[in-house]
CHARMM internal coordinates of N, CA and C (Angstrom, degrees):
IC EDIT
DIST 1 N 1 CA 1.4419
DIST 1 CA 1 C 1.5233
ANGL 1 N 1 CA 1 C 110.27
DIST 1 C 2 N 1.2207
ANGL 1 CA 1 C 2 N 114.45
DIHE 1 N 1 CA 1 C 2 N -44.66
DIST 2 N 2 CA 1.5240
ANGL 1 C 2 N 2 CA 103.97
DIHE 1 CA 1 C 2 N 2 CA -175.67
DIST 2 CA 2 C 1.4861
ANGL 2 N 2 CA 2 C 121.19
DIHE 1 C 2 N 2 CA 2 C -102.80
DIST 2 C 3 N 1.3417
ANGL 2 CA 2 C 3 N 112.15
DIHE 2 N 2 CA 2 C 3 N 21.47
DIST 3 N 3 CA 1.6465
ANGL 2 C 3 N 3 CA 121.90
DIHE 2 CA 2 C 3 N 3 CA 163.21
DIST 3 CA 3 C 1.4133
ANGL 3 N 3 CA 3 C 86.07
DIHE 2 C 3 N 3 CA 3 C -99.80
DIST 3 C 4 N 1.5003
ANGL 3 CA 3 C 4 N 141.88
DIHE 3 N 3 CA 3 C 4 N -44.75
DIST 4 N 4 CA 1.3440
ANGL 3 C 4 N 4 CA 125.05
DIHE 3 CA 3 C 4 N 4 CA -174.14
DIST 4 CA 4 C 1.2832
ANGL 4 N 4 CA 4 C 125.47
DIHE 3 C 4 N 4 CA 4 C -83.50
DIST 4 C 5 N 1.5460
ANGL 4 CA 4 C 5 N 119.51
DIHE 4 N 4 CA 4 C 5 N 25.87
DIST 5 N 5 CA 1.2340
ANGL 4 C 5 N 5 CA 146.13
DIHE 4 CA 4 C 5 N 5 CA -148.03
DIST 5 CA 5 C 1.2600
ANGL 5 N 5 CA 5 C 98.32
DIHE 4 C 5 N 5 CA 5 C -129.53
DIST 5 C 6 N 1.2864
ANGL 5 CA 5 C 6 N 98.75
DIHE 5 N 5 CA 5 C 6 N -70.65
DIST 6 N 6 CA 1.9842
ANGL 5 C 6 N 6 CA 129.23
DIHE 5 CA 5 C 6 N 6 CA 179.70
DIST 6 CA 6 C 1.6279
ANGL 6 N 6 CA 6 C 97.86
DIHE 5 C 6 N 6 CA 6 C -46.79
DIST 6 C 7 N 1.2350
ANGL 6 CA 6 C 7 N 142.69
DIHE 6 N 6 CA 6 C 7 N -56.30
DIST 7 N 7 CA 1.5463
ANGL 6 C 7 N 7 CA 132.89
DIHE 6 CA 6 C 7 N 7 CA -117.69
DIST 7 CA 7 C 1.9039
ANGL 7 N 7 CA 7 C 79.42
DIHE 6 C 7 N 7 CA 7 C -156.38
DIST 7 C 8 N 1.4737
ANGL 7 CA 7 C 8 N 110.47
DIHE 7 N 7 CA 7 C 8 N 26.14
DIST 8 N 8 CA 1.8037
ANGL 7 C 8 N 8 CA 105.48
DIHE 7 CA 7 C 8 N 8 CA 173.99
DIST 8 CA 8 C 1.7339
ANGL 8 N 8 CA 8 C 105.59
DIHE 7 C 8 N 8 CA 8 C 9.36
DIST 8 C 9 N 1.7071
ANGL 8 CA 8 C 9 N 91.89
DIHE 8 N 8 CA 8 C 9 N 86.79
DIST 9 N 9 CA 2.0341
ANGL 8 C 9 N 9 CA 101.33
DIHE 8 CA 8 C 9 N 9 CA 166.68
DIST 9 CA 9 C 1.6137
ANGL 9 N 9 CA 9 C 94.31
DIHE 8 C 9 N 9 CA 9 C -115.83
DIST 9 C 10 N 0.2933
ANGL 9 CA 9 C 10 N 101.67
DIHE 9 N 9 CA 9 C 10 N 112.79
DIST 10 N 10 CA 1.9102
ANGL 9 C 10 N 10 CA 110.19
DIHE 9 CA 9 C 10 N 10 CA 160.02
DIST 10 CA 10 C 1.4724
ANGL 10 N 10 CA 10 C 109.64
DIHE 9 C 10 N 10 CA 10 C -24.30
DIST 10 C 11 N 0.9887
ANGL 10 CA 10 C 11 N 121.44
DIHE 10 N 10 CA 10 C 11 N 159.46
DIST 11 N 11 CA 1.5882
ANGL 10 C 11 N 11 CA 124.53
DIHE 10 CA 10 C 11 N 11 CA 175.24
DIST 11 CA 11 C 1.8644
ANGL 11 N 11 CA 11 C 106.78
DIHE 10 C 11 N 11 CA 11 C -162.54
DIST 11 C 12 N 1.3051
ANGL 11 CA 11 C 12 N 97.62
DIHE 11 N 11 CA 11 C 12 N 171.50
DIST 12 N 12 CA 1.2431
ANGL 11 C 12 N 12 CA 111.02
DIHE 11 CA 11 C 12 N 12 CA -169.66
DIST 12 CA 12 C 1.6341
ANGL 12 N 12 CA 12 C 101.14
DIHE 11 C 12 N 12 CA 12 C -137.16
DIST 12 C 13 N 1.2988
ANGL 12 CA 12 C 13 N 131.10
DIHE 12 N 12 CA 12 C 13 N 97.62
DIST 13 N 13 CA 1.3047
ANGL 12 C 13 N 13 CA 153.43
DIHE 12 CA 12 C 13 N 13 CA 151.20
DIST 13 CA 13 C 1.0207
ANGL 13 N 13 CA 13 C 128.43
DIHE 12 C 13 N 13 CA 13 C -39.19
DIST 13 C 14 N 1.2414
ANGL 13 CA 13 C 14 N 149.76
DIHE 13 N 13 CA 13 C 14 N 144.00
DIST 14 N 14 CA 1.5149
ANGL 13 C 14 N 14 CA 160.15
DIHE 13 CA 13 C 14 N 14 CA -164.06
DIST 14 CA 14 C 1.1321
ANGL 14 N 14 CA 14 C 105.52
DIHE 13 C 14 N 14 CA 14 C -155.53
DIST 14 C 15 N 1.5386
ANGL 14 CA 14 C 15 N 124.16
DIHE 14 N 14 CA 14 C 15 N 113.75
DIST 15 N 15 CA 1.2895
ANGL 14 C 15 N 15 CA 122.04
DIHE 14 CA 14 C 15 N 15 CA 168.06
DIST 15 CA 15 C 1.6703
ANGL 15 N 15 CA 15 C 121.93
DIHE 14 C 15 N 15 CA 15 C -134.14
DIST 15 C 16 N 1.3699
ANGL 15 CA 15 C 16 N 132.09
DIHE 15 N 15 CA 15 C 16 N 133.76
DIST 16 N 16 CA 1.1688
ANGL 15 C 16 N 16 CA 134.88
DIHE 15 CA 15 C 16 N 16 CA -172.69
DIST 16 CA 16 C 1.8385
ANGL 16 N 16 CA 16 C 97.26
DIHE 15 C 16 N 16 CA 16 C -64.19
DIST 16 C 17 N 1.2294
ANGL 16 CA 16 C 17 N 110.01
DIHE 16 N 16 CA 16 C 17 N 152.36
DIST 17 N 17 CA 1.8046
ANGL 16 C 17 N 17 CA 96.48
DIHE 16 CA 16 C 17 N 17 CA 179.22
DIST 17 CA 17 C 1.7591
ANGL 17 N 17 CA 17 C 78.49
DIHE 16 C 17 N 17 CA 17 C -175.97
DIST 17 C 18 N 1.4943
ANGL 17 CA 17 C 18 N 102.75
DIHE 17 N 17 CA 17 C 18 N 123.11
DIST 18 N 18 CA 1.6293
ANGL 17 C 18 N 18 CA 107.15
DIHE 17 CA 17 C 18 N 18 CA 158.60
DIST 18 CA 18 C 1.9848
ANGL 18 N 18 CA 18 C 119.50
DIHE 17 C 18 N 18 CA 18 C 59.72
DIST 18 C 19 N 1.5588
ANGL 18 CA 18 C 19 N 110.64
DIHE 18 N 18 CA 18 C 19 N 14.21
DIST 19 N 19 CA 1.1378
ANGL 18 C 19 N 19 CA 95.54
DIHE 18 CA 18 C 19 N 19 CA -174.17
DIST 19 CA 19 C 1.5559
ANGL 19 N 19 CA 19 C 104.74
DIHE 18 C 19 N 19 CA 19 C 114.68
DIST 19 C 20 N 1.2314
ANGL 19 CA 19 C 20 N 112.83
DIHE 19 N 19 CA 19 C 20 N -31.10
DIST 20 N 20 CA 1.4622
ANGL 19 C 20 N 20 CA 105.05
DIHE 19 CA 19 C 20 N 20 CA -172.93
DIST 20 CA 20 C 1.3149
ANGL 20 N 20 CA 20 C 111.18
DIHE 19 C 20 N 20 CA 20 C -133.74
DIST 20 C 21 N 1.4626
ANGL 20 CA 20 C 21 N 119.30
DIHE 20 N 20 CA 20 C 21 N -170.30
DIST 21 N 21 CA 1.4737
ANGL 20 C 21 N 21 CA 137.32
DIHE 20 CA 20 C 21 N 21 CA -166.05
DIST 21 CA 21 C 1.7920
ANGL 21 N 21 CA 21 C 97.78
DIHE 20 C 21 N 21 CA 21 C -110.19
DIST 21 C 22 N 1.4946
ANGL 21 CA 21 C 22 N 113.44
DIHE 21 N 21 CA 21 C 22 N 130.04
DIST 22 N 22 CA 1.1140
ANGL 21 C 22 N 22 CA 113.34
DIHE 21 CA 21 C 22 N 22 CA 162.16
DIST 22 CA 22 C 1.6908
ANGL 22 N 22 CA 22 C 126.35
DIHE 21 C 22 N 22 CA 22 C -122.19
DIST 22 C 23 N 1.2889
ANGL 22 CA 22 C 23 N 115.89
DIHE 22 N 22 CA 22 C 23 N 169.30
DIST 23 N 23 CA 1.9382
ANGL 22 C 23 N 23 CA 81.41
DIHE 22 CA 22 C 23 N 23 CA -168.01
DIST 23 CA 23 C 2.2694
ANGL 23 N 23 CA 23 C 82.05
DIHE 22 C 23 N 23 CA 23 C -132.01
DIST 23 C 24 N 1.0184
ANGL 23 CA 23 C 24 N 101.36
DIHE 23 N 23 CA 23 C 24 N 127.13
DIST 24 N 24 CA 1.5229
ANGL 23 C 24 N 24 CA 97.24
DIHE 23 CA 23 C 24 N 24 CA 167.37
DIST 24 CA 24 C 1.6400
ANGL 24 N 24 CA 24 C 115.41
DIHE 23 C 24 N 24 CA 24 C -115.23
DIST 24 C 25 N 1.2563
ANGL 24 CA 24 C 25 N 138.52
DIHE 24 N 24 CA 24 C 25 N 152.38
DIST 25 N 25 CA 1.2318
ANGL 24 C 25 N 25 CA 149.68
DIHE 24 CA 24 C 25 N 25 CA 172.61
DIST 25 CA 25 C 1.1287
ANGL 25 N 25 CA 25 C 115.13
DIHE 24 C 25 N 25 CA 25 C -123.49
DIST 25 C 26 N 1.5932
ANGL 25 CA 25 C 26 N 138.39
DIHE 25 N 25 CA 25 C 26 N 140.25
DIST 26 N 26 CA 1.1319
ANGL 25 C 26 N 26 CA 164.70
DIHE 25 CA 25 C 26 N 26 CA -121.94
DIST 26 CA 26 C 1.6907
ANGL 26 N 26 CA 26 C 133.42
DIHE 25 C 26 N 26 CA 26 C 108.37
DIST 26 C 27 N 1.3770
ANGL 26 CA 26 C 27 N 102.02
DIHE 26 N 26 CA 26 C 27 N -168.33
DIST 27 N 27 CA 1.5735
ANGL 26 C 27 N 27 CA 110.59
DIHE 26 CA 26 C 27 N 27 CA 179.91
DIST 27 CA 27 C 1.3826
ANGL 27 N 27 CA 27 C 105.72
DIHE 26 C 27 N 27 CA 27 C -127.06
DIST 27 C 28 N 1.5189
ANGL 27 CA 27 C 28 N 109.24
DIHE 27 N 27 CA 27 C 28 N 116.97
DIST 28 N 28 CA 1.6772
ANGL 27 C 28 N 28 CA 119.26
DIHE 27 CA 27 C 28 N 28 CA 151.73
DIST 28 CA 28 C 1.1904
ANGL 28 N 28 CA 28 C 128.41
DIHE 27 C 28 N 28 CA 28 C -25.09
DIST 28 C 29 N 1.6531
ANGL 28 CA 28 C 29 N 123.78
DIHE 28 N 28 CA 28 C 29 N 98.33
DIST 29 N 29 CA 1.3901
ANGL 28 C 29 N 29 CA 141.73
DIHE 28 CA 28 C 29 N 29 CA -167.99
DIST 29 CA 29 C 1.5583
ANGL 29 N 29 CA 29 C 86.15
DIHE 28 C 29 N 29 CA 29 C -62.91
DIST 29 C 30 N 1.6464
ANGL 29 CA 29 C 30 N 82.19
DIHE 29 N 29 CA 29 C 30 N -91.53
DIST 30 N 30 CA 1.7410
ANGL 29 C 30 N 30 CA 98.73
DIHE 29 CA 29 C 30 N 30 CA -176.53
DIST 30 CA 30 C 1.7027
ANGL 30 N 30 CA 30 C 108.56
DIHE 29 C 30 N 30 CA 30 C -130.97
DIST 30 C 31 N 1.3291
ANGL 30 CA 30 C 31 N 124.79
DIHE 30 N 30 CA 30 C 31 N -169.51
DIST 31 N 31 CA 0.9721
ANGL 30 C 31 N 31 CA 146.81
DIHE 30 CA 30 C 31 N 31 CA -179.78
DIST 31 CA 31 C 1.6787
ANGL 31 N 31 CA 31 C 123.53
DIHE 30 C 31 N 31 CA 31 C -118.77
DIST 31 C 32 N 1.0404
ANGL 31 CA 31 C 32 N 122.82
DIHE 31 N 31 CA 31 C 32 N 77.82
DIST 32 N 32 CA 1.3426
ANGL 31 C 32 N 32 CA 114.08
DIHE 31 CA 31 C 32 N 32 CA 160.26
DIST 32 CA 32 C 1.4586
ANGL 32 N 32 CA 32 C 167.39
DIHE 31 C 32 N 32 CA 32 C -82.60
DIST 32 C 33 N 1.4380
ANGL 32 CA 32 C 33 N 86.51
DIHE 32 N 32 CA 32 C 33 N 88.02
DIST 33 N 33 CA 1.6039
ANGL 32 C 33 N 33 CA 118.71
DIHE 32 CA 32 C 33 N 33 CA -148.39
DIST 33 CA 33 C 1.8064
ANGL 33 N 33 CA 33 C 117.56
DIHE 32 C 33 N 33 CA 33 C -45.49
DIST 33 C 34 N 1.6821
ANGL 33 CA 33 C 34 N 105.70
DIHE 33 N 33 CA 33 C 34 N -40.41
DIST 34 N 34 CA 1.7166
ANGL 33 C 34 N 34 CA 113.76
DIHE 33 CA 33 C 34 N 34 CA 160.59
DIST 34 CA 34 C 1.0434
ANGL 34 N 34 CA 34 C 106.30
DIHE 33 C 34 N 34 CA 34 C -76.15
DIST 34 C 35 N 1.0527
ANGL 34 CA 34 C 35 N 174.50
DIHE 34 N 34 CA 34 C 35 N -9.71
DIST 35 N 35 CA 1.6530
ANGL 34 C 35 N 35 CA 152.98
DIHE 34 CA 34 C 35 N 35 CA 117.30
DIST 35 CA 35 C 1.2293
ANGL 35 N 35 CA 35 C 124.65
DIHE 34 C 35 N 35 CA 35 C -72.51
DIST 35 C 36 N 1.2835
ANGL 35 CA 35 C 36 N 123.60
DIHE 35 N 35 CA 35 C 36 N -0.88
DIST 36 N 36 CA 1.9470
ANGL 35 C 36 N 36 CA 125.97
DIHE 35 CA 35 C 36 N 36 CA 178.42
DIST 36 CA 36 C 1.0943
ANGL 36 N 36 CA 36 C 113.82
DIHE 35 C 36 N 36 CA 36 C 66.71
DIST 36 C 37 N 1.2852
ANGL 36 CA 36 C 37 N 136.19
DIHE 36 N 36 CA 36 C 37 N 42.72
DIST 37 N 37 CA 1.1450
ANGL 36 C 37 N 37 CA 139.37
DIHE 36 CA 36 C 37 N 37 CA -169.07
DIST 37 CA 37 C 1.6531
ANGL 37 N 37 CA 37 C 114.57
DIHE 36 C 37 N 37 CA 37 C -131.54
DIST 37 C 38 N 1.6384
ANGL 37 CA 37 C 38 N 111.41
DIHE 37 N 37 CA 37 C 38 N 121.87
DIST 38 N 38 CA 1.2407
ANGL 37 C 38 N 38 CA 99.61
DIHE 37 CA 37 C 38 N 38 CA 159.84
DIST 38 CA 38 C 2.0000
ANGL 38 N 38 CA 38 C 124.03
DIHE 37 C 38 N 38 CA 38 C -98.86
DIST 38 C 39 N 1.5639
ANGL 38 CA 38 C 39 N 100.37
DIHE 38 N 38 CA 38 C 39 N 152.49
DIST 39 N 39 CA 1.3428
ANGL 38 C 39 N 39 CA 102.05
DIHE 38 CA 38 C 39 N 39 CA -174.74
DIST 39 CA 39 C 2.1987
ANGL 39 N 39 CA 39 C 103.02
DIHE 38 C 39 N 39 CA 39 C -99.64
DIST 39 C 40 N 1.1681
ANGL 39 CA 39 C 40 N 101.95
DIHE 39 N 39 CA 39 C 40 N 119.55
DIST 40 N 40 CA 1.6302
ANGL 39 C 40 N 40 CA 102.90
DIHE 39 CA 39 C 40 N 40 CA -174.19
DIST 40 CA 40 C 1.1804
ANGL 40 N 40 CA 40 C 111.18
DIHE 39 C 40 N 40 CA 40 C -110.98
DIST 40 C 41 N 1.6838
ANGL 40 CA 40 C 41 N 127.32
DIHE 40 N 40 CA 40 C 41 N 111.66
DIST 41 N 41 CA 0.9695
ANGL 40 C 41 N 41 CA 127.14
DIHE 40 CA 40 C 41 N 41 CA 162.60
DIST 41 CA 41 C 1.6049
ANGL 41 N 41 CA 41 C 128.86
DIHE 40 C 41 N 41 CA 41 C -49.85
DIST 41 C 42 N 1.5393
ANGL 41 CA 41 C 42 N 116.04
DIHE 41 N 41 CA 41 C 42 N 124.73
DIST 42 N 42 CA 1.4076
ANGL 41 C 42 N 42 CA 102.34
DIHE 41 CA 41 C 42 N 42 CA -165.32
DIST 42 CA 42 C 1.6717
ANGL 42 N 42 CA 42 C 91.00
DIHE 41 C 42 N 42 CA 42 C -102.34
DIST 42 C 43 N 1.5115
ANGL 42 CA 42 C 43 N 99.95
DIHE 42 N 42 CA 42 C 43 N -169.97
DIST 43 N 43 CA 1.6982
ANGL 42 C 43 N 43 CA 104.49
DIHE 42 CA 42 C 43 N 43 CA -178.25
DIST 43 CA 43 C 1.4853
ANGL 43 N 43 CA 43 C 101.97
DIHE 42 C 43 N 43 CA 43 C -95.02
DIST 43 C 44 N 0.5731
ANGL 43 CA 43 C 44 N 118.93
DIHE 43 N 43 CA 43 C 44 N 6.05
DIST 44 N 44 CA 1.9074
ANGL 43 C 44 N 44 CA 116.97
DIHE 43 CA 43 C 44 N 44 CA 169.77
DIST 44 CA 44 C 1.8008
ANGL 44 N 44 CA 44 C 99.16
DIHE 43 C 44 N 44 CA 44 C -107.89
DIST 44 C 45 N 1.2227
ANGL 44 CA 44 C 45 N 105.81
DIHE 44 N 44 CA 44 C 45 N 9.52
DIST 45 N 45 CA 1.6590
ANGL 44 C 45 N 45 CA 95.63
DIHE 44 CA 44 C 45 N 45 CA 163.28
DIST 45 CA 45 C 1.9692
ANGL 45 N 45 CA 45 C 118.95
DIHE 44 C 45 N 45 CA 45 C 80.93
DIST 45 C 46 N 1.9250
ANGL 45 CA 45 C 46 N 98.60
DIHE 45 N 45 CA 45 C 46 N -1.69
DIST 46 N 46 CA 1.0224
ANGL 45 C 46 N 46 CA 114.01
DIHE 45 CA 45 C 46 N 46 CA -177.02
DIST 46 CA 46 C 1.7107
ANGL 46 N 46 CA 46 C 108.52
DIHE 45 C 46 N 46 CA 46 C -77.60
DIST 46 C 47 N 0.7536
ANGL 46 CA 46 C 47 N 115.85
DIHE 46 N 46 CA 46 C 47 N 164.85
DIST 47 N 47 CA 1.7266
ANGL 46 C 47 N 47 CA 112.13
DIHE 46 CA 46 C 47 N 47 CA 156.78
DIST 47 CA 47 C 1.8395
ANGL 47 N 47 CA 47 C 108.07
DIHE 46 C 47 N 47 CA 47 C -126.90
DIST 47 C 48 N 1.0142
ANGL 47 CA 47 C 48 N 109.47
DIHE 47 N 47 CA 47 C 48 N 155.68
DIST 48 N 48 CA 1.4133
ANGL 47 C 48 N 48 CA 152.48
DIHE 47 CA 47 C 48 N 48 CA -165.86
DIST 48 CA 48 C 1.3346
ANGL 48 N 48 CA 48 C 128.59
DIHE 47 C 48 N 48 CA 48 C -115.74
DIST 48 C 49 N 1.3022
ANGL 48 CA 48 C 49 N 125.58
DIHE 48 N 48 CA 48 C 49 N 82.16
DIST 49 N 49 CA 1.6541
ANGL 48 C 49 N 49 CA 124.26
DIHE 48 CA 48 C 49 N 49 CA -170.16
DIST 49 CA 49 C 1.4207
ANGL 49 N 49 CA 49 C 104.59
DIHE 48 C 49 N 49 CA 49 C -80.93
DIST 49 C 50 N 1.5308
ANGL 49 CA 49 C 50 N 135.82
DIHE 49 N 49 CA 49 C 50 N 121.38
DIST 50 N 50 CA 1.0144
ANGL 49 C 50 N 50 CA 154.12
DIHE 49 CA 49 C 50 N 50 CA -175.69
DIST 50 CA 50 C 1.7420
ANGL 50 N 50 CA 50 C 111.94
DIHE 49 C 50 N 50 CA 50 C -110.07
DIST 50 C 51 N 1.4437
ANGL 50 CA 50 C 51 N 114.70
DIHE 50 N 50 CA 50 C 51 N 108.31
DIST 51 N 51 CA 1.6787
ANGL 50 C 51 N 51 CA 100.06
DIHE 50 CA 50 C 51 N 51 CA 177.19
DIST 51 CA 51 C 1.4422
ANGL 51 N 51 CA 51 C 104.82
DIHE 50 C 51 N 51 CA 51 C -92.54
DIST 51 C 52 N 1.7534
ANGL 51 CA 51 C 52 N 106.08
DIHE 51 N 51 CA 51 C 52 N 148.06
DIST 52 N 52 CA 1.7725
ANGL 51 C 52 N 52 CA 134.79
DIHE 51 CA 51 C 52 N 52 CA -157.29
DIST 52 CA 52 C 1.5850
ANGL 52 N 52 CA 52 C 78.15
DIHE 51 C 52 N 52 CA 52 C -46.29
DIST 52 C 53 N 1.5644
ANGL 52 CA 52 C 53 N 130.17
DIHE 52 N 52 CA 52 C 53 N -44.18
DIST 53 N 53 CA 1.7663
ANGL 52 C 53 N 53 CA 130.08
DIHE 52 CA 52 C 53 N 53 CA -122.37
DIST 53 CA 53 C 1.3809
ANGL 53 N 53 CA 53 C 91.01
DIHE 52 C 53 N 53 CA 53 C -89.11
DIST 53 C 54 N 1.7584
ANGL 53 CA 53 C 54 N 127.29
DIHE 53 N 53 CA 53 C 54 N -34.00
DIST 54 N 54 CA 1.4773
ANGL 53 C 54 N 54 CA 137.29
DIHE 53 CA 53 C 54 N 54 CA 160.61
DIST 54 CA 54 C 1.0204
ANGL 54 N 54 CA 54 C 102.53
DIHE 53 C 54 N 54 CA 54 C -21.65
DIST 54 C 55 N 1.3840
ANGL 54 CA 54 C 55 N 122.26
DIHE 54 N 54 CA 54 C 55 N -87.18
DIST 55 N 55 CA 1.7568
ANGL 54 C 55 N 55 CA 132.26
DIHE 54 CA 54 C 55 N 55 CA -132.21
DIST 55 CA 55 C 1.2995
ANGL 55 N 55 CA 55 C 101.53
DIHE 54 C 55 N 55 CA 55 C -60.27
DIST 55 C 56 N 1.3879
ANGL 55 CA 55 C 56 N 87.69
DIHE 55 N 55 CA 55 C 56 N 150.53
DIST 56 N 56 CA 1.6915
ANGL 55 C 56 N 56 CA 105.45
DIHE 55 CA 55 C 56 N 56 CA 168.01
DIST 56 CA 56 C 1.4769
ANGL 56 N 56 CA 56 C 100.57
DIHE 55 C 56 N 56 CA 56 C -125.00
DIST 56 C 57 N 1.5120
ANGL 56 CA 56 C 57 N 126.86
DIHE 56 N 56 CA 56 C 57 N -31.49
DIST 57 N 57 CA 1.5247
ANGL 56 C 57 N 57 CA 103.22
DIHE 56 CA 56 C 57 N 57 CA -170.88
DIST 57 CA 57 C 1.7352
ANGL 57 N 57 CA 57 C 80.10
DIHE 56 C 57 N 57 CA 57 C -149.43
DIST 57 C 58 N 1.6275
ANGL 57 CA 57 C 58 N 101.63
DIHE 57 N 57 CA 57 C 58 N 175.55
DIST 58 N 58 CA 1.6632
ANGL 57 C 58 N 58 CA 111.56
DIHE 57 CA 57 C 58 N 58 CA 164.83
DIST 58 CA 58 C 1.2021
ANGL 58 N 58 CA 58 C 89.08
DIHE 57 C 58 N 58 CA 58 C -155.78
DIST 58 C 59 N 1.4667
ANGL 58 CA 58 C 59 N 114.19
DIHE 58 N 58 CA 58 C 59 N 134.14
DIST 59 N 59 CA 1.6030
ANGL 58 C 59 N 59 CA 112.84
DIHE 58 CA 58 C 59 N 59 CA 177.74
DIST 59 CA 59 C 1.7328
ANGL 59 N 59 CA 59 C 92.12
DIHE 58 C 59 N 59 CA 59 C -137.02
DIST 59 C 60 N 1.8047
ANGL 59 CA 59 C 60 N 115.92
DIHE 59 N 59 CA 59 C 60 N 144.54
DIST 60 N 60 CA 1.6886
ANGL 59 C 60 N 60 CA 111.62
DIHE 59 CA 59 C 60 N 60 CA 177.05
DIST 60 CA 60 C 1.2342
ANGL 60 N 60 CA 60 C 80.44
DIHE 59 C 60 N 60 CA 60 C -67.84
DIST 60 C 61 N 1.7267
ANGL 60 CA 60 C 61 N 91.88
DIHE 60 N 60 CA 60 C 61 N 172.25
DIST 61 N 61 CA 1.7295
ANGL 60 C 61 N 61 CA 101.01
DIHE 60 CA 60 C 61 N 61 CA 147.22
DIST 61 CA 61 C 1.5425
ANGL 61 N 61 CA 61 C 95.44
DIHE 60 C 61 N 61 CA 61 C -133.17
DIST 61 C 62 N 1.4906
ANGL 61 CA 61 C 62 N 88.58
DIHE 61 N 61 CA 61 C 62 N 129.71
DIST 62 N 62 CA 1.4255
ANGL 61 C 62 N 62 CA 112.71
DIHE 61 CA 61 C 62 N 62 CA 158.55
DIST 62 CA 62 C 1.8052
ANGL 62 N 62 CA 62 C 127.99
DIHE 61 C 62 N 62 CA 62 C -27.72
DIST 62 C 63 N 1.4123
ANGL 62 CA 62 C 63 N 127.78
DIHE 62 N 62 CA 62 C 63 N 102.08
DIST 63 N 63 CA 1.4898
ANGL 62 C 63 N 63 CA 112.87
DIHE 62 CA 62 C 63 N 63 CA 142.89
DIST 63 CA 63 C 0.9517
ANGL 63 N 63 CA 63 C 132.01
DIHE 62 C 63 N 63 CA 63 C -103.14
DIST 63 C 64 N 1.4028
ANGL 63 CA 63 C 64 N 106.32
DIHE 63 N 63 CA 63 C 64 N 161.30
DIST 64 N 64 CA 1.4512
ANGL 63 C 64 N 64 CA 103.48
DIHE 63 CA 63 C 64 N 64 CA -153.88
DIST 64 CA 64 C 1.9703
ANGL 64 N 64 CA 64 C 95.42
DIHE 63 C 64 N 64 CA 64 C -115.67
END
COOR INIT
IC SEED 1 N 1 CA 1 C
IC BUILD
């Protein structure tokens, strides 16, 4: 998270939510460590509050 934070790489998120698997894409605003929460820039310019206790995976994605 915070090399893809550091050096803005994009990533692709996985989070457990309600029973299921969700997958989000963007770039790591910031990290908010007193509430556990990450903030993810989406491509429509939205952001996305993600809690730490969600995730199941974070993978970059590669550009080429």
């Amino acid at each position: 998270m915070c090399l893809a934070m550091e050096f803005t790489y994009q990533v692709k998120i996985q989070v457990w939510n309600a029973g299921f698997i969700k997958e989000y894409k963007g770039f790591i605003h910031r990290l908010d460590e007193i509430n556990n929460r990450i903030f993810l820039e989406q491509s429509d310019h939205g952001f996305k509050k993600i809690d730490f206790s969600e995730v199941i995976a974070i993978e970059l994605i590669e550009t080429k």
